[in-house]
C-alpha distance (Angstrom), angle and dihedral (degrees) to the residues before:
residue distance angle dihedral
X1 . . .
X2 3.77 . .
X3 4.01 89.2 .
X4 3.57 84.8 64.0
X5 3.62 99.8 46.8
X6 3.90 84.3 51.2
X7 3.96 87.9 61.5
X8 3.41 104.2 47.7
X9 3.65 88.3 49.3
X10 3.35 98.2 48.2
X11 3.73 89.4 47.6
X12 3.63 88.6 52.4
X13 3.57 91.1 54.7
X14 4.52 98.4 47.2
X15 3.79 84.1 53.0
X16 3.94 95.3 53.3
X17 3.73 89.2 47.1
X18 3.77 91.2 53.2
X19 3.77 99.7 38.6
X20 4.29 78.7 62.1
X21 3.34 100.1 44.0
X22 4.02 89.1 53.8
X23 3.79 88.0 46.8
X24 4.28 88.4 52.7
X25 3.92 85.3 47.7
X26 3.43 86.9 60.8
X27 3.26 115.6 40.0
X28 3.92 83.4 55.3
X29 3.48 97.0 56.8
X30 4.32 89.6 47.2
X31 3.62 82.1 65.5
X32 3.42 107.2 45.4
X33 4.15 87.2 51.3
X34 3.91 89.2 50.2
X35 3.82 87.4 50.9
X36 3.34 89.2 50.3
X37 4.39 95.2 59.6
X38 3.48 87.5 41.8
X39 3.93 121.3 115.5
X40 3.83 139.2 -169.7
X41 3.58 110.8 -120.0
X42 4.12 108.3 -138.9
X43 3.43 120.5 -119.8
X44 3.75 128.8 -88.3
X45 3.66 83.2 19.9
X46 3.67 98.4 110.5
X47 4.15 83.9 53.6
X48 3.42 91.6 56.2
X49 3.30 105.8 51.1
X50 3.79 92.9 51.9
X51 4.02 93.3 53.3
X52 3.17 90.1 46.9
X53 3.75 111.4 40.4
X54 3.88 117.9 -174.2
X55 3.59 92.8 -24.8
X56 3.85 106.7 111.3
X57 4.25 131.4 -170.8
X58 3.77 104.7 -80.1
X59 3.98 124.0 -131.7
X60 3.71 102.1 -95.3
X61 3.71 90.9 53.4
X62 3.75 87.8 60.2
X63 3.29 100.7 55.8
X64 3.84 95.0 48.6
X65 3.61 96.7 50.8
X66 3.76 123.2 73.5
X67 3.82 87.9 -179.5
X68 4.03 131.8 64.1
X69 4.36 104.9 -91.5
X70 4.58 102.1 -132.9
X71 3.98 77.8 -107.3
X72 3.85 108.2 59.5
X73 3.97 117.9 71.1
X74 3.56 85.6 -150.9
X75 4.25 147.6 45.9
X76 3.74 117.7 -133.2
X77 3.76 111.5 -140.7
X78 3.73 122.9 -107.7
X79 3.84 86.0 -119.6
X80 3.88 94.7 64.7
X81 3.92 102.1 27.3
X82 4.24 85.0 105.0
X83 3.40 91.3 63.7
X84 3.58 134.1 103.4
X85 3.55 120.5 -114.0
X86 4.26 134.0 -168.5
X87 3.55 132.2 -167.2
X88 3.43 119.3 -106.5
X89 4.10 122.7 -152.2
X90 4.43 84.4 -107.8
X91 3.55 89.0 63.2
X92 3.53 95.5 -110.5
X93 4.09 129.9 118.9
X94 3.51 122.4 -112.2
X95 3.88 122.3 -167.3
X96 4.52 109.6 -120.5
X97 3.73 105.0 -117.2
X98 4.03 104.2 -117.4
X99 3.93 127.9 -140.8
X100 3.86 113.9 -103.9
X101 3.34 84.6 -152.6
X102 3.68 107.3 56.3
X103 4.28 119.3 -169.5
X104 3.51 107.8 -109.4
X105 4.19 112.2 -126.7
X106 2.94 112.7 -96.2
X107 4.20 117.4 -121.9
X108 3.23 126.5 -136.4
X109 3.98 111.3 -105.0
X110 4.26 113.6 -123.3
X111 3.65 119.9 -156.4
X112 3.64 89.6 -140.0
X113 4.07 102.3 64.9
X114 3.58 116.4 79.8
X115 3.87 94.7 -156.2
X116 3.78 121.9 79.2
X117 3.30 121.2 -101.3
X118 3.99 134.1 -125.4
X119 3.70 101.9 -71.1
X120 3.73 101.6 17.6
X121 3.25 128.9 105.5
X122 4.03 125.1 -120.6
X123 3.83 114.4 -156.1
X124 3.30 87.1 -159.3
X125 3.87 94.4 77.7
X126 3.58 100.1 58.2
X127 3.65 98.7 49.9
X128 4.18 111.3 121.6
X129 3.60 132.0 -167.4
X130 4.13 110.3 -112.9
X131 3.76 119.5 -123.8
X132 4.49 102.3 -112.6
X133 3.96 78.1 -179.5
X134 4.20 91.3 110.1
X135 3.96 86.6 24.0
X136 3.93 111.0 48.9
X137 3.59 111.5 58.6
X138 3.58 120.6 165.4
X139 3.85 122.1 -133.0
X140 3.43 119.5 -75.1
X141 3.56 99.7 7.8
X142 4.15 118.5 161.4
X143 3.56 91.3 -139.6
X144 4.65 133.2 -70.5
X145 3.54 118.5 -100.6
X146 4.19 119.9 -150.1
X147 3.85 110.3 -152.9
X148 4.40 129.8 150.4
X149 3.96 123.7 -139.0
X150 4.01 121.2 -151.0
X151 3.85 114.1 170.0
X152 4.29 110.0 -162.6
X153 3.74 104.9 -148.9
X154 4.10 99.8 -167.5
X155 4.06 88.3 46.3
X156 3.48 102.5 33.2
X157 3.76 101.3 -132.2
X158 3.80 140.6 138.3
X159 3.44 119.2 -142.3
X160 3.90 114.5 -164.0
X161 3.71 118.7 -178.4
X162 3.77 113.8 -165.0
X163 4.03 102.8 -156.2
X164 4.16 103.5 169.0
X165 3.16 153.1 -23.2
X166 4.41 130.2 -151.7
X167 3.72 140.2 -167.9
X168 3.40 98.6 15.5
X169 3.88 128.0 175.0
X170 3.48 114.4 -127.0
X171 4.07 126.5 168.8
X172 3.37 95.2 -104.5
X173 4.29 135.5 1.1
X174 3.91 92.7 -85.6
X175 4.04 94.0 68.0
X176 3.43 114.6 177.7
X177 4.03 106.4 -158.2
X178 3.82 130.4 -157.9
X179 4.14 134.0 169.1
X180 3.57 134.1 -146.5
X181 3.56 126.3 -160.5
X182 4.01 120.4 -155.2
X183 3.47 121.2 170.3
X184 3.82 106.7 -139.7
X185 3.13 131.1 -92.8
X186 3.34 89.9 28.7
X187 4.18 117.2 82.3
X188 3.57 88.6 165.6
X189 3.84 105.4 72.8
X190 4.09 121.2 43.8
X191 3.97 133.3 167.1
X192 3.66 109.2 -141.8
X193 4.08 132.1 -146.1
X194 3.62 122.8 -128.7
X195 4.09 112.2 -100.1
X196 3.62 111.3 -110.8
X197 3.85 110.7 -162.3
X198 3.81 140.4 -129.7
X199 3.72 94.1 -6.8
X200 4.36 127.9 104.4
X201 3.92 91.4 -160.7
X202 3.49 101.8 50.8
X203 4.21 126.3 177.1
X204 3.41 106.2 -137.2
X205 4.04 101.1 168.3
X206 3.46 93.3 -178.7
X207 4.25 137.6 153.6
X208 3.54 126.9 -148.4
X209 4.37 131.9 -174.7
X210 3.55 122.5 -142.6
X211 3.71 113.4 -174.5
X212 3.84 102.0 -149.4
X213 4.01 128.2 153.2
X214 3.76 113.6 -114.5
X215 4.06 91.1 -118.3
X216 3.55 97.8 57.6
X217 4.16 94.4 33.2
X218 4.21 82.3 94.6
X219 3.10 97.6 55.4
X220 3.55 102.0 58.6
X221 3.98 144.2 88.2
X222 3.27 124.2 -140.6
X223 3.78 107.8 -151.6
X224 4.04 120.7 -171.8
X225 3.86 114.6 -171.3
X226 3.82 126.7 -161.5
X227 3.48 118.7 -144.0
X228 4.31 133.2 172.4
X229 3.56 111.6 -141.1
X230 4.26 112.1 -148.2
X231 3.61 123.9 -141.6
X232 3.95 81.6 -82.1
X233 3.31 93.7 58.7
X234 3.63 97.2 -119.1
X235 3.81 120.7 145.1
X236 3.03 129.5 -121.0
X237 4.11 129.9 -178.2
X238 3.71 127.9 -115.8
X239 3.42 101.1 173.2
X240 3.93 149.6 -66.2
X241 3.37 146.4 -119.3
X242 3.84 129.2 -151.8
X243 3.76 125.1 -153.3
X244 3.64 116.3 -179.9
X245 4.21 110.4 -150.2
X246 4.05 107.0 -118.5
X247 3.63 130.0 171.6
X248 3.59 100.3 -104.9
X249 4.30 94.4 48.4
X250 3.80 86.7 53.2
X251 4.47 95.7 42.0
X252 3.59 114.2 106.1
X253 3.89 139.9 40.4
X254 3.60 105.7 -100.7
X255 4.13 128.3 74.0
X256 3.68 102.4 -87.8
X257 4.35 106.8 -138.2
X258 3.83 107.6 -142.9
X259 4.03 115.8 166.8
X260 4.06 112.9 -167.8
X261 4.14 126.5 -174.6
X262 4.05 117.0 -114.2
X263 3.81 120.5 -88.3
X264 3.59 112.1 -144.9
X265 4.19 116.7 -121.8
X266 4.19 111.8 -83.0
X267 3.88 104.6 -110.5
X268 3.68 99.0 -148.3
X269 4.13 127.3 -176.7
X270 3.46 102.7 -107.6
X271 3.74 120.9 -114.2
X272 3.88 126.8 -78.5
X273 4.10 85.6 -88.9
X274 3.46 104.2 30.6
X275 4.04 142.6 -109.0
X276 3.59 134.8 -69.0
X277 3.80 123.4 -165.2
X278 3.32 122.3 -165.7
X279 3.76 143.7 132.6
X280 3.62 153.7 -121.4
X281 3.56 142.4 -133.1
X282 4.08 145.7 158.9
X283 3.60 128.9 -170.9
X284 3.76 108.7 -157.0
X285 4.16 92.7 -157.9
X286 3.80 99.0 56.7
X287 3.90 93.8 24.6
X288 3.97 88.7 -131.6
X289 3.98 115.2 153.4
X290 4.12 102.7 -149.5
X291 3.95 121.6 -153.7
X292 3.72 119.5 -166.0
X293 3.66 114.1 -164.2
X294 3.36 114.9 -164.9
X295 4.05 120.4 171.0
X296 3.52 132.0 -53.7
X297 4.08 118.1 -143.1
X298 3.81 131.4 -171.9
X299 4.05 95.2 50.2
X300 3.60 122.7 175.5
X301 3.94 97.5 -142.1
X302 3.51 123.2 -170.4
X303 3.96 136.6 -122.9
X304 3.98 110.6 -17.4
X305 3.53 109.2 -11.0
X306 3.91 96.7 -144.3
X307 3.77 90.7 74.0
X308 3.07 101.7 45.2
X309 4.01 130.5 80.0
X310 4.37 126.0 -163.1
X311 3.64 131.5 -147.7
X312 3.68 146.8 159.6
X313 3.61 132.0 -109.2
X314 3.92 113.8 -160.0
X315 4.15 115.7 -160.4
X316 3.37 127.0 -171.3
X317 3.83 115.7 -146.3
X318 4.10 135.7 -162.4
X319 3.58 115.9 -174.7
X320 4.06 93.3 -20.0
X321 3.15 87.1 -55.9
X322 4.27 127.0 126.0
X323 4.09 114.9 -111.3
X324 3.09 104.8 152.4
X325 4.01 150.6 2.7
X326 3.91 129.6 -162.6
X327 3.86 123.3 167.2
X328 3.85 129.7 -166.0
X329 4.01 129.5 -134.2
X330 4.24 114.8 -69.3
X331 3.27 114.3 -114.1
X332 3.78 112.6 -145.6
X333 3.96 125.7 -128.4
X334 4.17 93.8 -17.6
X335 3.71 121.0 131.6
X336 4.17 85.3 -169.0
X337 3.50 103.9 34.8
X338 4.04 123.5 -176.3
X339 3.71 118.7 -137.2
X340 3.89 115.6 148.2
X341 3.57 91.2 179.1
X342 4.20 125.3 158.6
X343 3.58 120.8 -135.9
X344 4.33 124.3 -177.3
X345 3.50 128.1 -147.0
X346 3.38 125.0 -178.5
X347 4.05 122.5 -131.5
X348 3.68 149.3 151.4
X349 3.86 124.6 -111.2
X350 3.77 82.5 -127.5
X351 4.00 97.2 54.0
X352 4.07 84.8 42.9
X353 4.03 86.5 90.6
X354 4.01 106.0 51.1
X355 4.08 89.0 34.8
X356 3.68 132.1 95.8
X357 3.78 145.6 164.2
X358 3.70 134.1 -110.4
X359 3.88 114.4 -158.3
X360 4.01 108.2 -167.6
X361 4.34 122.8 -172.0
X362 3.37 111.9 -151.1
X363 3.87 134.7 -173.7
X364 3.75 116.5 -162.3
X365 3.80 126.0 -179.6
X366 3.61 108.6 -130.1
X367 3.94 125.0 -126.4
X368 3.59 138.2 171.0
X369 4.16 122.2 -31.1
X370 4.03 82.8 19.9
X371 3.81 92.1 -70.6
X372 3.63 128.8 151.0
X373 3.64 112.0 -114.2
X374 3.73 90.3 -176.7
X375 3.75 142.5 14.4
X376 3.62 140.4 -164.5
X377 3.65 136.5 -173.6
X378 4.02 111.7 -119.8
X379 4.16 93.2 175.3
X380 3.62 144.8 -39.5
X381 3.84 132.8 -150.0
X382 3.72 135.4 -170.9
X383 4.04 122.5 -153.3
X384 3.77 108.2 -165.2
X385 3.96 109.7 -142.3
């Protein structure tokens, strides 16, 4: 029992000790901080001040003198004596913040100069040319077509933004307006607008990639086509402009805006056999290869052409070798006959590369029981896939 006693006073006793030697450790540090903001007043500055009361050195005199006046507990520096200075309620001077942006004066305006004067202003500097680009249309034109270029040189892309189009020429008042966008030379892939209906000024507003390499980007075309699309949703051209790539269209950082008026389709003779138009089309999901053929003109029939009857025999090829054979209706005694008919053939994405197509015209001379007694071949072509 008494050993504790002895502990807890002794404990007692360590903690008083420290409690004072924290209280010493601070009280010596208080002083040291007040020593610290303490200042020597200068001599004969306690005279001063009485004579002269709250009535300080003004600016001027500071700039004047290089030395310290009996009356002024301080000496402004040669640096700041062209300063202004104001009197604060302390009795001290404080320098008047200045504009960085000074007004300029203000001259007096004579009738006699023809140039404006310093803080006039001259009409004549904020006049701009107006864009005549959706006024100014020249006679006959098809229609004008708004679009932007920007070429990416590290990824390789072209961006084409297709913003408007005006005055366009449809069939009838309620034109229903589409663009496609190829990238000459090659027909076979296009990016395709949205159709905006019953409207010849359509907004498209509209942005379209083209992944192209920046050594070939110079050498190409880029061709957009207008087209109205009917109630059966059949196309049909308006025009088409053609803007070959260059160096200078593609230069700078920013989209370039470029607007160019409609070109109307090239009506070529057709060749010394003919033309066939058809198209193409492959839906990944169902793996179906679609041909559309649509008419053929310019034929070279044979014999007497009101016996006679033309059609088209569409084979699908793998390796040069025969899959499969579809034909469309005859058409009797037409050099430009009309089919639009649809034909399916089924095909992998992976036998897409070593097919192709084989599009045959034939004339036949009809006999008995709708049979062809005879048969000639007018023209073939083959479309590699």
């Amino acid at each position: 029992m008494a050993e504790q006693v002895a502990l807890v006073i002794g404990g007692l006793a360590g903690g008083l000790l420290l409690l004072l030697l924290l209280i010493w450790v601070s009280c010596c540090l208080w002083k040291r901080l007040c020593a610290m903001f303490t200042y020597e007043e200068l001599p004969g500055t306690t005279a001063a001040s009485s004579t002269q009361g709250d009535k300080l050195c003004p600016p001027y005199a500071a700039r004047t003198q290089t030395s310290r006046p009996p009356g002024v507990p301080f000496v402004v520096p040669p640096s700041f004596q062209d300063r202004d200075w104001v009197p604060l309620n302390s009795g001290e001077w404080a320098q008047v913040p200045r504009d960085p942006y000074p007004a300029p004066e203000l001259l007096p305006h004579t009738s006699s100069s023809n140039l404006g004067m310093v803080g006039t202003i001259n009409p004549e500097l904020y006049k701009f040319l107006e864009d005549t680009s959706e006024t100014d249309f020249p006679e006959g034109c098809l229609g004008r077509l708004w679009f932007s270029l920007e070429y990416q040189q590290e990824a390789e892309r072209l961006l084409v933004g297709l913003i408007k189009a005006r005055r366009l020429q449809g069939p009838s008042e309620t034109c229903s307006p589409l663009v496609k966008l190829h990238l000459l030379p090659d027909e076979r892939r296009f990016l395709q607008s949205k159709t905006k209906r019953k409207t010849s000024n359509p907004q498209f507003d509209e942005h379209f990639i083209f992944q192209v390499s920046s050594k070939s980007i110079t050498q190409r075309v880029l061709r957009f086509s207008v087209y109205h699309v009917d109630r059966q949703r059949k196309h049909q051209l308006l025009g088409q402009v053609f803007f070959p790539l260059k160096n200078e269209t593609l230069a700078g950082d920013c989209p370039r805006l470029i607007w160019r008026d409609l070109e109307a389709e090239s009506l070529e003779p057709p060749s010394e056999f003919g033309d066939l138009q058809f198209c193409l089309g492959y839906n990944d999901c169902l793996r179906r290869l679609t041909v559309v053929v649509l008419r053929a003109k310019g034929l070279q029939l044979q014999e007497d052409t009101s016996f006679v009857s033309v059609c088209v025999k569409v084979s699908l090829m793998n390796h040069n070798k025969f899959v499969k054979c579809k034909k469309t209706s005859a058409v009797l005694g037409s050099a430009n006959p009309v089919y639009s008919e649809t034909f399916s053939f089924k095909a992998d994405p992976a036998e897409l590369d070593t097919a192709s197509l084989s599009l045959t015209v034939l004339q036949g001379a009809e006999g008995e029981k709708n049979s062809w007694t005879k048969v000639w071949t007018l023209g073939r072509i083959a479309v590699r896939l």
